[in-house]
N, C-alpha and C positions, 0 to 999 in steps of 0.2 A: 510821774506816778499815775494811774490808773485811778478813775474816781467814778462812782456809780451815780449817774443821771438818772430825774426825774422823768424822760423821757423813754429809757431802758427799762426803768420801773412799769410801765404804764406799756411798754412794748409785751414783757414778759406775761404781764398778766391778760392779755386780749389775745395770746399766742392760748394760754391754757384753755379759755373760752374755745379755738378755733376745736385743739386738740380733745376733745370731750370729757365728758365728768370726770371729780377725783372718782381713783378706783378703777379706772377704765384705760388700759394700754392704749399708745398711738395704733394708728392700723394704716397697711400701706392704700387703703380707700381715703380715707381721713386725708393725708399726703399728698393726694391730690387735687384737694381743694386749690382756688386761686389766693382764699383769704390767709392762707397758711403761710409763712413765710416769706412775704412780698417783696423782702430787701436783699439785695447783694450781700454777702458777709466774704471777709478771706480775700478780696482782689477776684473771685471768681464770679464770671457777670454772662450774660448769652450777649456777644459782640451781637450778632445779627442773625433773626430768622423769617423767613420771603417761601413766599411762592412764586416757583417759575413752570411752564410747559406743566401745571398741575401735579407738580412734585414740590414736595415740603424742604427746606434746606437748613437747619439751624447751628448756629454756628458759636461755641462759648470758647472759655478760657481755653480747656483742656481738649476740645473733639469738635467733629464735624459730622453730623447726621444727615442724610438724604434718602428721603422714602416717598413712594410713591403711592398711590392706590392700588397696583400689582400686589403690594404686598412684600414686598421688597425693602431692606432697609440696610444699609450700609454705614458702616461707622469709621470716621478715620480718626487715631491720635493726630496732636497738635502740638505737643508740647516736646522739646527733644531732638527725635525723630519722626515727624511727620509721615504717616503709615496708612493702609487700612488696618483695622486690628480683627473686626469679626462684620458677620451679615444676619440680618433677621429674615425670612420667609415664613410668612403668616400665609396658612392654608385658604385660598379661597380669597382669597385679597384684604385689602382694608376698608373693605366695606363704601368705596367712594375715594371720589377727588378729597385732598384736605383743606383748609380753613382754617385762617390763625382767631383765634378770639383774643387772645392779650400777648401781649407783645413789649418785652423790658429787659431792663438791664439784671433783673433776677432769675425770671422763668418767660419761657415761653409756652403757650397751651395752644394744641389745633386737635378738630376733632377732623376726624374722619366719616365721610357721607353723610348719615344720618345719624352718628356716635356711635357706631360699630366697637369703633376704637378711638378712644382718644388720648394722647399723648400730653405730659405734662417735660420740656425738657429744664434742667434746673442750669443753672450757671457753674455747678458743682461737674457737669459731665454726666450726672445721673440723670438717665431717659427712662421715663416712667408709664408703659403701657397700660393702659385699664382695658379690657375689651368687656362689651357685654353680651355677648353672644359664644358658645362654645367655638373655639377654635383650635388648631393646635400650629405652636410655633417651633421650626429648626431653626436652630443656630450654630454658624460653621466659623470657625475662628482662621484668621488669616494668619495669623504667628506663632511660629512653634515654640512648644512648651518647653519651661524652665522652671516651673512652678505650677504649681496645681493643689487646691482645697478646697472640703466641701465639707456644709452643713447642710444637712436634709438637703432640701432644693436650692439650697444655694452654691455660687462656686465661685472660688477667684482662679483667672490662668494668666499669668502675669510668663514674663523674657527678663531682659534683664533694660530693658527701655522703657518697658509700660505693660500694657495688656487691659484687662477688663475681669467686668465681675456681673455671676444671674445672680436675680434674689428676686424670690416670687412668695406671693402672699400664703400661698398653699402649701405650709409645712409637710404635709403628708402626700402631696402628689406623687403617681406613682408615674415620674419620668425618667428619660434614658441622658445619662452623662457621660461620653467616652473621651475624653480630655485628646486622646490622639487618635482617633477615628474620624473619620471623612464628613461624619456629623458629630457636632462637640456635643450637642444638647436636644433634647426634643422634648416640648412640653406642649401638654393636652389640657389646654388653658379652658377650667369651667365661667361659665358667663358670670359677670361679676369681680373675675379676680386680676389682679395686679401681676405684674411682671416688668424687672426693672432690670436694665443694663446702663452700666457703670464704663464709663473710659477711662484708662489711668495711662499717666495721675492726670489728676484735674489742676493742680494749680506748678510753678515753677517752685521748687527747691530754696530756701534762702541760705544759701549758701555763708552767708557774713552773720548771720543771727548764729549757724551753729558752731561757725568759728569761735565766736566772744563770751555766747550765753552757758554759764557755768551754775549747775544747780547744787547746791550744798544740802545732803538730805539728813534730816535728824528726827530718830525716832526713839522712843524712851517707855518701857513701863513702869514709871518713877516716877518723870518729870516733862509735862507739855512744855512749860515757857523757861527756854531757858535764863539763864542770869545776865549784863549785859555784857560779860568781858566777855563770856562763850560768842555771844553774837556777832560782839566787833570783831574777834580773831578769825569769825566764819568768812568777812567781810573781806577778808585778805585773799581767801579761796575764789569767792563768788557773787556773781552779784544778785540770784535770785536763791531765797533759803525756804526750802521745802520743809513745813511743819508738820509734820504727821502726829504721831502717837497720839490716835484716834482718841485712847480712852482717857487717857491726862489731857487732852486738850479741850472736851467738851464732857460736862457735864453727863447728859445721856446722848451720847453717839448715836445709839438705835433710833433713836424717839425725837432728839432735837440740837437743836445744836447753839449752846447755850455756855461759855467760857467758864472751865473750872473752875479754875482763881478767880474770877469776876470780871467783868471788863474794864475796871482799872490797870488792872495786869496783861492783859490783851495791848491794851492800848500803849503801855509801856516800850511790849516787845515791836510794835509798829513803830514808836517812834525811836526808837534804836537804830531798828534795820534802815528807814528812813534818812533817818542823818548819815548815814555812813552810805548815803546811794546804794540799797540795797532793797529789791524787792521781795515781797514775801507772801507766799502763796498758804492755805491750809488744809487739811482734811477735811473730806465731804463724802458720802458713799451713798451711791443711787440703789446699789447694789445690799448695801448693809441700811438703810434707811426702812425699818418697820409700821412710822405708824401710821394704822389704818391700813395694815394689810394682815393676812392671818398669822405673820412670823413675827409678830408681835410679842409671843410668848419667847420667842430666844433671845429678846434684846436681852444684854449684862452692861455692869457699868462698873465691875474690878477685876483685879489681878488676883483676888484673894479668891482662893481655891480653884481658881482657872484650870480648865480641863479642855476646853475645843473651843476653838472659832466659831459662829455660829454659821447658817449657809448662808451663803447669796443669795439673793431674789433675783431674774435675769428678763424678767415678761414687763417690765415696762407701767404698771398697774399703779405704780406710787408715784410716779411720773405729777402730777401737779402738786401735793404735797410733800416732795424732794424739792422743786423750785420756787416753792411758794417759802421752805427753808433757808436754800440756799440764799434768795432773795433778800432775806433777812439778815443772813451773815453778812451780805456784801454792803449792805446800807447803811445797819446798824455796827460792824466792827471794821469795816473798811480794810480789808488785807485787800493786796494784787493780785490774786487771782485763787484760784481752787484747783484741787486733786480729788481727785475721783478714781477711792480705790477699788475698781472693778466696776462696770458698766451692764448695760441690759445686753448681758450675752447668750439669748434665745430669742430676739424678736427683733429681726434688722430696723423695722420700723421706728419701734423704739428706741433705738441707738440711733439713727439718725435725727431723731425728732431731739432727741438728750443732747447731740450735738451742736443742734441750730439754733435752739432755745440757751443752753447756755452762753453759746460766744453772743449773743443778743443779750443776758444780763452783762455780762463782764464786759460787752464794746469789742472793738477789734483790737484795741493795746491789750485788755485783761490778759492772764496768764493762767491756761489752762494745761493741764496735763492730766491723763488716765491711764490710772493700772491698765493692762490691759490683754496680761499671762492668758487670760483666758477670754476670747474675744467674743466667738462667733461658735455657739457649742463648747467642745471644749480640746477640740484639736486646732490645726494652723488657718483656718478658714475665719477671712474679717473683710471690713466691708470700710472701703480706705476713702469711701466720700464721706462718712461718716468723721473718721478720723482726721481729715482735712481740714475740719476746724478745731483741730486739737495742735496747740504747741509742740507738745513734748509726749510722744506714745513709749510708754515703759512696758518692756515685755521679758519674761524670762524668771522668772521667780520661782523656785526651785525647781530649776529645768537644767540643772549645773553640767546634768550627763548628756545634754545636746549641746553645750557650746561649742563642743568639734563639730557640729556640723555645720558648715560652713553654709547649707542652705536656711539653715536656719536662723542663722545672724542675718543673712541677708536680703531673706523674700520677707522674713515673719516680722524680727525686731528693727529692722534697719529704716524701712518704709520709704526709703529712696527708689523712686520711679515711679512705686503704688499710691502713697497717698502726698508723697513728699510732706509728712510732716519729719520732726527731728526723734526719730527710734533711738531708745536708750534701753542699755541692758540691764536688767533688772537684778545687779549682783548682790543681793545685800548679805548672801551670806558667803561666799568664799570672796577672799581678798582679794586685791587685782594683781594680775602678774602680767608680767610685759609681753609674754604668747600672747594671751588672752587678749589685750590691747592691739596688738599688733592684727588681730583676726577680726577685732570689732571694727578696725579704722579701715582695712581692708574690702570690709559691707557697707563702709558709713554709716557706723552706730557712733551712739555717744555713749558716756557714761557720766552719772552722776559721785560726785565727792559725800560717802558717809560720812555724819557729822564726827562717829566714832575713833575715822583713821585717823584725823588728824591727831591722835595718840600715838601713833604707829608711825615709825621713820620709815620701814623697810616700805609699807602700802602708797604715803605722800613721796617717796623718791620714783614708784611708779607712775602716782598720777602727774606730778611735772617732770619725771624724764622724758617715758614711755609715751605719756598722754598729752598733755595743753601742750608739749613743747613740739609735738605732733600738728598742733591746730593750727596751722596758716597755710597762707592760700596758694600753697605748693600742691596739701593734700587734694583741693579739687581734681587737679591734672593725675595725681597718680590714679585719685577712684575714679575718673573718667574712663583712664587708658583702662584700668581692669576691667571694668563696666564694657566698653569697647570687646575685650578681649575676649572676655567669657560671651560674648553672645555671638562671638563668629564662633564657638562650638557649642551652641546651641542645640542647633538643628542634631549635631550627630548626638549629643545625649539624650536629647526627646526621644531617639533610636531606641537606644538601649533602654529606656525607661519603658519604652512604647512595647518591647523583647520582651521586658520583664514583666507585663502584664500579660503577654500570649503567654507567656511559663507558668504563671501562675493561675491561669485557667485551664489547666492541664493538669492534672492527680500529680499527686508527689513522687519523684522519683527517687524513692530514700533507700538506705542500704540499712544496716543493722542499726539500731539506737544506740548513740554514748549512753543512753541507761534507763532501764526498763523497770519497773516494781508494779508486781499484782496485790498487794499488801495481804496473802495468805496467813502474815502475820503483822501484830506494832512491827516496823523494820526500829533497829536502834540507831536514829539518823535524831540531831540534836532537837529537843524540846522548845517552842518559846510560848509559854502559857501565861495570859493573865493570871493574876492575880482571885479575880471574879470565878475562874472558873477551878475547879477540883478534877483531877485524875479524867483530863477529856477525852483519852485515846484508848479506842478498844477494837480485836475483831467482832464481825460480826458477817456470819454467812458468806467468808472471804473476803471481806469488804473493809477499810478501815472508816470508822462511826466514829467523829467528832460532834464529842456532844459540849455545850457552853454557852455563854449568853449571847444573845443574838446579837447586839453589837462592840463584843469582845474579841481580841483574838487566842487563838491554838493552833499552831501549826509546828510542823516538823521540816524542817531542813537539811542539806545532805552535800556536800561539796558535789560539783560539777568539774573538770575540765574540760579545755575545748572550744572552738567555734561551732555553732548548732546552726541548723537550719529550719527548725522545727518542734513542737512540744503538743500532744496530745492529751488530754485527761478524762476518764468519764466519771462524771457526777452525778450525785443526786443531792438534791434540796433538801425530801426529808419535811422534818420539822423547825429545821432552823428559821429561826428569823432574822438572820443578817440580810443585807443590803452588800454597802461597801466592806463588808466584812465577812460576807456567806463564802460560802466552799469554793475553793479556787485553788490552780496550781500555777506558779509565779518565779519566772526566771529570771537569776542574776547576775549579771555582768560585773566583770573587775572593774571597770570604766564606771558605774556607777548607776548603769540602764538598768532600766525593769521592762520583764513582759508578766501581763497577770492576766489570767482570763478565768472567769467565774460565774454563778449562780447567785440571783436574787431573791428574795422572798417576796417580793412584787413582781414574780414570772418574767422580769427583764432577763437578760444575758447580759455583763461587762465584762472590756477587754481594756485594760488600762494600760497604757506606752509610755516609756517613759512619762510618769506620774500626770498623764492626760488621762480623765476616765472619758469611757465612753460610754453608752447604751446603746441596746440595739432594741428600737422598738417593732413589734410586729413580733418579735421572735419571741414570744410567750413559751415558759415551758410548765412540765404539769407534775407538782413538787414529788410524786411519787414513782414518777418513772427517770431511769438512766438517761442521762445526756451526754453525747460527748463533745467536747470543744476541741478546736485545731485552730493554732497559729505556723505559720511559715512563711518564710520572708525570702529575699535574694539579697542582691547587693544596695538595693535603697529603700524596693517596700516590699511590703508584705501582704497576707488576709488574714480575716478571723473567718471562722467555717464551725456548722454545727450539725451534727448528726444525729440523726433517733436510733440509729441500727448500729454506730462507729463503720459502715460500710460508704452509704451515700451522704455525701457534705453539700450542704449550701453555704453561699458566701453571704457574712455578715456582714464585712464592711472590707476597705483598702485600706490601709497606713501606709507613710514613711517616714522607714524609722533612719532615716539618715546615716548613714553605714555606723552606728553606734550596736547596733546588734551584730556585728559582723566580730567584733572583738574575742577576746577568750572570757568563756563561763566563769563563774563564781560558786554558783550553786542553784538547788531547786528547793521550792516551799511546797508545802503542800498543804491544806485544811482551811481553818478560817482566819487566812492571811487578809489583811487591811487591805484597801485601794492603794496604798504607796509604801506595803511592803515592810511597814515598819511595825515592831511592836508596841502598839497604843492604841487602847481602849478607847471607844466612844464616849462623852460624857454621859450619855443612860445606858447602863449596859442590856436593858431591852431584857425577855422572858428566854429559859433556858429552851433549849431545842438541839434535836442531834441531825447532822450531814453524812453523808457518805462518798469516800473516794476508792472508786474498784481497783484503778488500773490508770498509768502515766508513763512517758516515754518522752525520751527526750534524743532527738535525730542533730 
């Protein structure tokens, strides 16, 4: 069992010192201090880095780096398939011959000339540029795409072997990313800022942990701890038991984290699982942890009158007051390890710094696992050296209408090649069925045993037919040979992926719409109105005017058949004050896909995919004029597009929607439909205000 050192104590807290004030995010500058992170974690170490012929060579677990003063930098995988994977060219050189100043089995640091640029490389694979002088950097990737995501400036482009990841300091830079063009990336790096590439994976796969290691998850809005026979009989399933139910388990979850029942009862359920060789991990949220940031007011601590989740926090800001917590769970109640339900998913910094500091409280036995549905933004874009010192990455949480796609079991949740930790599907709400299993083990996902199926014959004949009786060390050789197989058609599907970016930079070629409405009149297409709101639908000036509370919904519905390639709306804001709930029109698939794209009352524009929202910043609109929105897609992705005139479109962003949108329609929504399409009210329904939708069409 896992047991926390005075020595881990005393490492964690000289780590918060390095990392700056409470209140204060990691930053990728910070990062690269030497005093940061000094120790090896995870088996991943810098084997060796030399200067030869006044070229730099460093050499860790997962890559090999060689750069010069030209300006030139070359990256190979290590791990696998020994490869190059991509090249850097810094405009203008690096500033000078380089210079190792430290040199270890954790990081290696060399500046270049006169510190033009200096490099921090980590034993992780992540090569961390600082320059302080404006430059700008190409980078051209050696292996063709099988995957491809991004968040603002960042990107991961991973095959089915390995690949790499950008992640630069400068959320808002305005650089060029062409995933299959001759130049992958080009950034116009101002003095001052960071710029980090990533080799994946960085460490070997452990094959034998994710054969044996069986996680039993139990969640409850009733009951945190459970009684001991539930525990023992979990004990027959698994041997590490996941404690969730954040709000039965601790006291105030937002604010501290302090055992319901008392730590008598704590301490109970430890030594149960204990005796019965069973470890047991508990809820902790970096993400849901308020105090001392300004979301302090959404912390709740019942079920009684419960209306919404409150948000995440994802910038990284609580970051010593989360560890200075969690610290205290691990001293004072002693479980094996922690879950981290959602992470800092807007500041890669942050999430790496959450990563290194944790496995440094917990030791390298602890047992970490984290949410992690929404990683990096809030589309498939993450950052797998972070997750590299994560056990167990859970992803997929009510994302039910993407499990067909097979890329996204396997680039997103699976983390085989990218971070090599153990990707688990995060099914907790539909049961397992032996497709599904059959599709996971295929990606080399796992899946965890809800505490609940063990009720359920038809669910546990899945999990030991289908699934454990799947786990031996047969499965390696079959995901090998698939793994093998799919990346000898690589190259030809990076083609067609590569086609359907030139198509979609092209006007649409559309022929008559499966269905058009100017709402000259209310059409009589089905109601679904809060409650909150009275008689919301009227004409006005041709227009249909939904008026209601701002974070309410009203909208109208209308069956669909069909496969569509397309859905146009024009809106207007108005007076409403919704958010994820402002004027939008949102298509639905039989399959159980959403397309939604809509109007903020904070001048954003969102397009939510499959229940991913997104925003598109920069694209401000001006609540009293027409806007129009365009989605269309091919056979994997798609664009969002927004027009002043419905004539000329700019592109908002790429998606892919994984041939889930390719199926047959359902139907179309239209007014103040939610973010995920459902009808449910916000817990404050916000001040009344009216929207307008002119005109919709659906190709």
């Amino acid at each position: 069992m896992t047991r926390l050192t005075e020595s881990t104590v005393a490492l964690c807290g000289i780590l918060c010192c390095f990392l700056g004030a409470y209140g204060a995010a990691p930053t990728f500058q910070e990062l690269m201090d030497p005093a940061v992170f000094p120790d090896p974690q995870r088996g991943m170490a810098v084997v060796s880095a030399e200067i030869q012929d006044q070229a730099l060579r460093v050499v860790t677990t997962g890559a090999e780096l060689s750069a010069d003063a030209s300006g030139a930098a070359v990256f190979r995988q290590r791990i696998g398939h020994p490869r190059p994977v991509l090249s850097l060219a810094f405009e203008g050189g690096l500033g000078g011959a380089p210079r190792l100043t430290h040199r270890g089995p954790a990081f290696a640091f060399a500046c270049f000339g006169e510190g033009a640029v200096n490099l921090r490389a980590n034993g992780d694979s992540l090569f961390m540029f600082h320059v302080h002088a404006p430059v700008t950097v190409t980078v051209v990737r050696a292996i063709d795409v099988g995957f491809h995501a991004s968040h603002r400036c960042n990107h991961l482009v991973l095959d089915e072997w390995g690949g790499f990841g950008l992640y630069c300091s400068e959320e808002n830079l305005a650089e060029a990313f062409d995933p299959f063009g001759p130049v992958t990336a080009r950034y116009d790096l101002p003095a001052g800022s960071v710029l980090w590439v990533g080799v994946c994976p960085p460490k070997p796969y452990d094959w034998d942990r994710s054969l044996t290691d069986h996680v039993v998850w139990h969640w409850s809005n009733q009951l945190g701890y459970p009684p001991d026979d539930q525990l023992v009989a979990w004990s027959t399933e698994g041997n590490i038991v996941l404690l969730q139910s954040e709000i039965m388990l601790w006291k105030d979850w937002n604010l501290a984290f302090e055992p319901r029942l008392g730590e008598p009862e704590f301490a109970r359920v430890r030594r149960t699982m204990h005796d019965h060789d069973v470890r047991f991990i508990v809820y902790t949220s970096p993400a849901y942890f308020f105090t001392g940031t300004p979301f302090e007011q959404y912390a709740f601590n019942t079920f009684e009158d419960f209306k919404s989740w409150p948000p995440g926090r994802g910038l990284g800001d609580n970051i010593d007051a989360f560890m200075a917590e969690t610290a205290k769970v691990m001293r004072q109640y002693k479980p094996d390890g922690l879950y981290f339900d959602g992470q800092y998913f807007s500041n890669p910094a942050a999430l790496y710094a959450l990563a290194r500091r944790t496995r440094a409280l917990l030791g390298e036995d602890g047992v970490l696992e984290w949410h992690s549905t929404t990683a990096l933004g809030s589309g498939r874009c993450y950052l797998p050296h972070a997750d590299a010192y994560v056990d167990f990455i859970l992803r997929g949480e009510g994302r039910d209408s993407v499990y067909a796609d097979f890329d996204y079991l396997r680039y997103f949740v699976s983390c085989y090649n990218s971070s090599n930790s153990i990707g688990v599907i995060c099914n907790n709400g539909p049961r397992p069925t032996a497709d599904l299993v059959e599709r996971l083990l295929e990606a080399n996902c796992r899946m965890h045993t809800i505490a609940s199926w063990l009720n359920d014959r038809a669910s546990m004949d899945v999990v030991h037919g289908a699934y454990k009786a799947r786990l031996t060390p047969e499965l390696r050789a079959q995901v090998e040979r698939g793994v093998d197989q799919r990346q000898g058609r690589v190259a030809e599907r990076a083609e067609k992926l590569a086609a359907e970016q030139r198509a979609l930079a092209a006007p649409p070629a559309w022929e008559a719409p499966l269905l058009a409405e100017a709402f000259d009149a209310v059409p009589e297409w089905q109601p679904q109105v809060s409650p909150a709101n009275e008689d919301p639908f009227a004409t006005r000036t041709g227009a249909l005017a939904v008026t209601g509370h701002a974070h309410t919904y009203a909208y109208l519905t209308r069956p669909v058949s069909g496969p569509a390639r397309g859905l146009v709306v024009k809106l207007r804001q108005g007076t409403d004050g919704g958010m994820s709930w402002g004027p939008a029109a949102c298509l639905r698939w039989k399959s159980g896909a959403l397309l939604r794209i809509g109007l903020r009352n904070d001048g954003l524009i969102q397009s939510d995919v499959a229940g991913q929202q997104r925003l598109s910043k920069g694209q401000d609109h001006d609540p009293t004029q027409w806007k129009w929105l365009r989605a269309r897609w091919l056979d994997r992705s798609g664009v969002i597009e927004c027009s002043d005139d419905g004539v000329s479109y700019r592109r908002l962003r790429t998606f892919d929607h994984g041939a889930v949108s390719m199926g047959d329609l359902e139907g179309l929504s239209v007014g103040k439909v939610p973010y995920n399409g459902e009808p449910k009210d916000h817990a404050v329904p916000g001040e009344s205000g009216t929207c307008f939708i002119d005109e919709v069409a659906v190709y």
